[in-house]
N, C-alpha and C positions, 0 to 999 in steps of 0.2 A: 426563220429559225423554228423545230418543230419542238412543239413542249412534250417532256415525258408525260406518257401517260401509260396505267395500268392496263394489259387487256382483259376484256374479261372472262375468265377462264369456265369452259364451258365443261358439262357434264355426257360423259358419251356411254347411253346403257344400248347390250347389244342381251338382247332375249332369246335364250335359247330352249326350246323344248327337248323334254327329258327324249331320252332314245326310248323306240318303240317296246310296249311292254304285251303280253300276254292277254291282258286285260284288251287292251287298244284295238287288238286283231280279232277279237271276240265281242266286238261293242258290248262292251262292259263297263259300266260305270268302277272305278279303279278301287284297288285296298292298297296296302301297302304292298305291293306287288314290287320284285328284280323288274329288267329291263328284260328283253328275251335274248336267247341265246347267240348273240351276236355279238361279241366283243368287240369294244373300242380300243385301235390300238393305243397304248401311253403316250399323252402328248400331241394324236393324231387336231386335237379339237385348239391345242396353244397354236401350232402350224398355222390353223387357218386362220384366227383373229389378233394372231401377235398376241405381246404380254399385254393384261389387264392392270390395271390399278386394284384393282381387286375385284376376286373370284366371289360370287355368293349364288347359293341353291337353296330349293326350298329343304325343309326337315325329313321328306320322305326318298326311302329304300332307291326309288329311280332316280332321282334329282339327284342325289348323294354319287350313285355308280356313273351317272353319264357325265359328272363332275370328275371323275378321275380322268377322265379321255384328258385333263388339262395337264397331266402331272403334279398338282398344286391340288395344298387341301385348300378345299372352298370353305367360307365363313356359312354357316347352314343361317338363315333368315327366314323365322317363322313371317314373318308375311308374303315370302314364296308361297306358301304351305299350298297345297292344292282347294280345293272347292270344299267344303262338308257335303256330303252326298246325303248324313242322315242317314236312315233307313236301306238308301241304294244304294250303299258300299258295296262292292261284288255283285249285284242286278244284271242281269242279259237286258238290255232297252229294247228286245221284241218279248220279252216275257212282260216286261212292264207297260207293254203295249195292250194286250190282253187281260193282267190285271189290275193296271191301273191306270187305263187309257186316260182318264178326265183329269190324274192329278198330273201325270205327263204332259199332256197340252196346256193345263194351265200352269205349269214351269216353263215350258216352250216360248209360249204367248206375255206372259206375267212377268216382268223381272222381279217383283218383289215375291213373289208369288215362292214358297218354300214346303210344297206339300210333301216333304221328304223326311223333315224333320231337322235339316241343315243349313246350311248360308245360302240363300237367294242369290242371282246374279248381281243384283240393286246390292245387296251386302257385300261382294265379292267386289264391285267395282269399288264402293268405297272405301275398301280396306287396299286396294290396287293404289286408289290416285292418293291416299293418304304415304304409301309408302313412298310414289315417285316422288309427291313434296320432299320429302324427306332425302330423296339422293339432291333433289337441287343447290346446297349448299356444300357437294362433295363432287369439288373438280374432277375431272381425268377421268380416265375405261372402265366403266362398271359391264362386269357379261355376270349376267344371272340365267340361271338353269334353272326352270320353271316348268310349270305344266300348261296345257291349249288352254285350259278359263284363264288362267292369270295372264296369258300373253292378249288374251282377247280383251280381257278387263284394260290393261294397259294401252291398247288400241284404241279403245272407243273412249279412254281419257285423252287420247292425242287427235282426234279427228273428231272431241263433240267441236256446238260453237261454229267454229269459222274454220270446220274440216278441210277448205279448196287449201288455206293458206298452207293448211297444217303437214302436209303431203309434201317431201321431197321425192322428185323420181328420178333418180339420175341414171346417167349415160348405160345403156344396153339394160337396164333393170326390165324384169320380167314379171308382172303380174299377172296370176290367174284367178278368173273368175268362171264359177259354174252353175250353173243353173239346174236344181232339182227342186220344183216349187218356189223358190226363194233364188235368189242371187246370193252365191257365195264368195266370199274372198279366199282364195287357197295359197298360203305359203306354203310353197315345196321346201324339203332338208336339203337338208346337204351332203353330198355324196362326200365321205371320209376314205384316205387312202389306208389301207392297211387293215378296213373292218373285216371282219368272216362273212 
């Protein structure tokens, strides 16, 4: 005889980064910039991940528009919020290369390290794994619209520790890695049916 038992109900967050913005294609560290001229069609982004348990994005301009691709207003969750840049909201990072080459490498180099005037990576990540705590007690699809530091924060809270275990790769899954000085990890978008 098998005894009932509860199972236990798991939490499934899927990260999605904002559509590309103006800023992005200009290596620019971001403002509250639109997304660029390329519309999402309505619904095109529900299509691909099915219905969520709930929609959440961070409180900026981009996160907000690339939230509508879902049909569904999203809940806006300030600990989406993008990075504080400080000082290099709107910055070209080859002009800050020129003048402010040493405080650039030591944000680079440094995760605590905030020569900008804004949240360090070391701040960024811990405002990331405080927020994942917080889905952990909230079964079923969480898809949040974020921006590249918050999906990277979320990352390197899934892979510190015992990162071999932490890695599911399943069947046909494509990772790429690139090498420009460093080893990168690159997740590609996803192609949407019906964009411009």
């Amino acid at each position: 005889m098998f005894s009932e038992c509860n199972p236990v109900q798991s939490t499934r967050l899927t990260l999605i980064c904002h559509a590309r913005t103006v800023a992005q294609k200009l290596s620019r560290f971001p403002t509250n910039e639109p997304v660029e001229n390329q519309p999402l069609a309505l619904g095109a982004l529900a299509k691909q991940f099915g219905s969520a348990t709930r929609l959440l994005c961070g409180p900026e301009l981009r996160t907000r528009q690339t939230a509508e691709g879902f049909g569904a207003t999203p809940q806006v969750d300030d600990a989406l919020r993008d990075c504080d840049w400080g000082r290099w909201h709107g910055q070209a990072i080859k002009d800050l290369q020129l003048s402010e080459a040493e405080a650039l490498q030591a944000w680079i180099s440094d995760p605590q390290a905030a020569p900008h005037g804004g949240e360090s990576v070391m701040q960024l990540g811990e405002r990331v794994a405080a927020w994942l705590t917080s889905l952990q007690g909230a079964p079923g699809h969480v898809v949040a619209i974020t921006h590249p530091f918050v999906v990277r924060a979320a990352l390197m809270q899934v892979v510190q520790g015992a990162a071999f275990n932490a890695i599911d790769v399943e069947p046909l899954s494509v990772v790429q890695l690139r090498f420009n000085g460093i080893w990168r990890l690159r997740l590609p978008g996803i192609e949407l049916a019906g964009a411009q």
